[in-house]
C-alpha positions as CSV (number, residue, x, y, z in Angstrom):
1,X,105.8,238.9,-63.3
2,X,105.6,242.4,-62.7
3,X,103.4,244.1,-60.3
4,X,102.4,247.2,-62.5
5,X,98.6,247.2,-63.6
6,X,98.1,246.1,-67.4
7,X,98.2,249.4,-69.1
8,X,94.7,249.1,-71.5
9,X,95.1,250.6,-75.2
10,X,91.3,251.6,-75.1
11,X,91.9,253.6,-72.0
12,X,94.5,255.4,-72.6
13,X,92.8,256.4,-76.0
14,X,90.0,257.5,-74.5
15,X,91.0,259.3,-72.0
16,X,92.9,261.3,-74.6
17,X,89.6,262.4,-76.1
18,X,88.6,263.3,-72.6
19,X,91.4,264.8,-71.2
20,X,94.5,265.0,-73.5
21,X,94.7,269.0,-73.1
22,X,95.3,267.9,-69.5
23,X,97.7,265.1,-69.8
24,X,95.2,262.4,-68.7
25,X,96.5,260.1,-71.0
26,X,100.0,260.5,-70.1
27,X,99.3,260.6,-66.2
28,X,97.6,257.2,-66.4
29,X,100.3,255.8,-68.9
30,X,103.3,257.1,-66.8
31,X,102.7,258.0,-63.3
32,X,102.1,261.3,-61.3
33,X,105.7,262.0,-62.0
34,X,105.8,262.6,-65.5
35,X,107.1,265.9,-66.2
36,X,105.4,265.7,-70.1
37,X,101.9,265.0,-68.4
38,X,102.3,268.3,-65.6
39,X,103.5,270.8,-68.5
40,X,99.6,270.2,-70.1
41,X,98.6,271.9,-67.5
42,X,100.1,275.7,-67.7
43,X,99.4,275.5,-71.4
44,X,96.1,274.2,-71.0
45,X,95.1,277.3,-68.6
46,X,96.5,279.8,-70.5
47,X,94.3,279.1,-73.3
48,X,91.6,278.6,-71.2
49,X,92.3,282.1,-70.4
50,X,92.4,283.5,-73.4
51,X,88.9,281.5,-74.3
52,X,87.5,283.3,-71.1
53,X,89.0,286.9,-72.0
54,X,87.8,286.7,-75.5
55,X,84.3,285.8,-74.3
56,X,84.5,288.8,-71.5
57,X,86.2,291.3,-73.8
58,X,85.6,290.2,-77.3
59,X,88.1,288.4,-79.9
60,X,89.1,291.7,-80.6
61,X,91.6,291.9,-77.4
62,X,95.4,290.8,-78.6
63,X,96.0,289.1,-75.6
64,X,93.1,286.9,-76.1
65,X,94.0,286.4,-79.7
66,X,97.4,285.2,-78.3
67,X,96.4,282.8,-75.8
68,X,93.1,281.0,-77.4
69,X,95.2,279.3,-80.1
70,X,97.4,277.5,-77.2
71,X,94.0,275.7,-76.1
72,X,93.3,274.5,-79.7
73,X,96.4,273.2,-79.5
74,X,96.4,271.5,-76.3
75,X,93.1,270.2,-77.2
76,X,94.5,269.0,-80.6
77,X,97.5,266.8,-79.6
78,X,95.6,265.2,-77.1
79,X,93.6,263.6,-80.6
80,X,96.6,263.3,-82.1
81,X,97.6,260.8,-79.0
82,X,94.6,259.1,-78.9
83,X,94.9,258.3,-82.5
84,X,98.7,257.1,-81.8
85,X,97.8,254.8,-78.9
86,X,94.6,253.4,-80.7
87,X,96.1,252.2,-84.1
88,X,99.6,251.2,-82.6
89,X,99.7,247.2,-83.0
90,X,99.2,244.9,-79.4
91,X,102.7,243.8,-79.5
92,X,104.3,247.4,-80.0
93,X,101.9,248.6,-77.1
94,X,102.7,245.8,-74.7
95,X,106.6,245.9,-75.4
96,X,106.1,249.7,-74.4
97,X,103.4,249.7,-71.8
98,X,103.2,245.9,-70.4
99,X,106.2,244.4,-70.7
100,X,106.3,240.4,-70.3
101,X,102.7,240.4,-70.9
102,X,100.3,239.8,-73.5
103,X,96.8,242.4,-73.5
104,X,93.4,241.3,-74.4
105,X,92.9,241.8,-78.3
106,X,91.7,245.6,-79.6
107,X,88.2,245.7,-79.6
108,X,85.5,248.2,-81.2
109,X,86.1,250.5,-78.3
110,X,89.6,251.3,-79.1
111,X,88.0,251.8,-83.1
112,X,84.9,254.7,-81.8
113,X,87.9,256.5,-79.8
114,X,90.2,257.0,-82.6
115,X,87.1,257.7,-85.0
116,X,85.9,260.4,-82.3
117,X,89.9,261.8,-82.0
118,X,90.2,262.3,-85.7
119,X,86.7,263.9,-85.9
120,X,87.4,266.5,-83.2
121,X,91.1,266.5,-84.0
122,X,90.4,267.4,-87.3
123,X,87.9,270.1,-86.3
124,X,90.0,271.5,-83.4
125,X,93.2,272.3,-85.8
126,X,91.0,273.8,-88.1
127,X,89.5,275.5,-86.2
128,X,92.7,276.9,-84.9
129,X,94.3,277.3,-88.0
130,X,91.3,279.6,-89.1
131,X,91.1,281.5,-86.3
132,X,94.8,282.1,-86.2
133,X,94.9,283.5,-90.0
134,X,91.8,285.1,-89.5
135,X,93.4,287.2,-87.0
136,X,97.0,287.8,-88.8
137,X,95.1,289.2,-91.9
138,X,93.3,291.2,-89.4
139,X,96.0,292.7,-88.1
140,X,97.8,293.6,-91.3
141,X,95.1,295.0,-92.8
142,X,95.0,297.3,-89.5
């Protein structure tokens, strides 16, 4: 038997809705050494960037038009995970995440995280998507 911690399905969904943009999900899935989960992070700031320049400066600045969609991004794969790890079956997680071992069933825990990721999922990337065509109209009709 292995001495690696049971890696929990409902966990790692949720703290995708909580902190995908960040690579929560990822750091408590694979370790402090996963290069996937550290690359969040620059992307995750620079759209947080561009949020805070377009509230300082108005969504008219181009920089701030560049850098806001990366957050909606971020913020939108981190759904798209939590959705992923929350409706892949037990024995595909366990081959993946715990192998030799058998996790507790999926309970209704697992089911409000991947109804909450698809509702803010959805939401984020269109809100993105708007935003973005929004501002490439804008700028051709310019």
């Amino acid at each position: 038997m292995s001495t690696t911690r049971m890696k929990s399905k409902t966990i790692a969904t949720w703290l995708a809705l909580g902190g995908g943009a960040l690579g929560a999900h990822r750091f408590y899935l694979y370790g402090w050494r996963d290069a996937l989960a550290w690359m969040h992070w620059p992307i995750a700031i620079a759209g947080l960037l561009g949020l805070a320049r377009a509230h300082s400066l108005g969504q008219d600045d181009r920089v701030a038009w560049a850098l806001l969609p990366l957050l909606g991004l971020m913020l939108t794969q981190g759904m798209l995970c939590g959705i992923v790890y929350g409706l892949r079956p037990n024995d595909r997680w366990d081959a993946q995440h715990n192998p030799g071992r058998t996790s507790p069933s999926t309970h209704w825990g697992t089911v409000a995280g991947v109804i909450l990721c698809l509702m803010l999922g959805a939401g984020f990337l269109m809100s993105t998507l708007a935003f973005c065509a929004q501002r490439y109209f804008e700028l051709q009709a310019s």
